[in-house]
N, C-alpha and C positions, 0 to 999 in steps of 0.2 A: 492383651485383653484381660488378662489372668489378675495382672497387679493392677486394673482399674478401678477391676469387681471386688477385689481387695479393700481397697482404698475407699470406693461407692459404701460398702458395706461400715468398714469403720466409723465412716461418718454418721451412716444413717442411726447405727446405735447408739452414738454421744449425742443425737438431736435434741433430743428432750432434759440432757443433763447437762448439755455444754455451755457457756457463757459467751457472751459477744466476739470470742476471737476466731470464732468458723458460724457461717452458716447456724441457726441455733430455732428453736422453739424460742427462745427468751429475746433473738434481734427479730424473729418474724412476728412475736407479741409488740413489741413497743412501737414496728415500722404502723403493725394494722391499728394502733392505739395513736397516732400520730398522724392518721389519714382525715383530712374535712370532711369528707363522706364517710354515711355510715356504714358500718362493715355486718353483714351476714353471714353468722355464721352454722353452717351445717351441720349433725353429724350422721355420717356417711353407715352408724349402727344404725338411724331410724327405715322406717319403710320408704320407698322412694316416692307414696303416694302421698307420705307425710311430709316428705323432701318438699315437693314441687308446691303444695300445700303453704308451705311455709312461704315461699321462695314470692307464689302469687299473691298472698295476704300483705306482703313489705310491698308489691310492686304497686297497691292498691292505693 
């Protein structure tokens, strides 16, 4: 368990700086940029009543 959370961890720190050869912020940007539907995105700093707000205004 020890060396998972190890491993869990390393990854989650390179997410945002890594390049297409793991898991990455830059392969999950091109996948959502490459989707026919369109993508909503959140952030998860706003208030939740702004969340849902947003969430119901796209659903509209």
């Amino acid at each position: 368990m020890a060396a998972a959370s190890v491993d869990f961890f390393k990854w989650a720190a390179a997410y945002d700086s890594a390049g297409p050869e793991q898991r990455s912020l830059i392969g999950h940007e091109a996948w959502m940029a490459s989707q026919p539907a369109p993508v909503l995105r959140l952030d998860s700093a706003a208030p939740v009543q702004d969340l849902v707000a947003t969430v119901l205004s796209e659903l509209r």
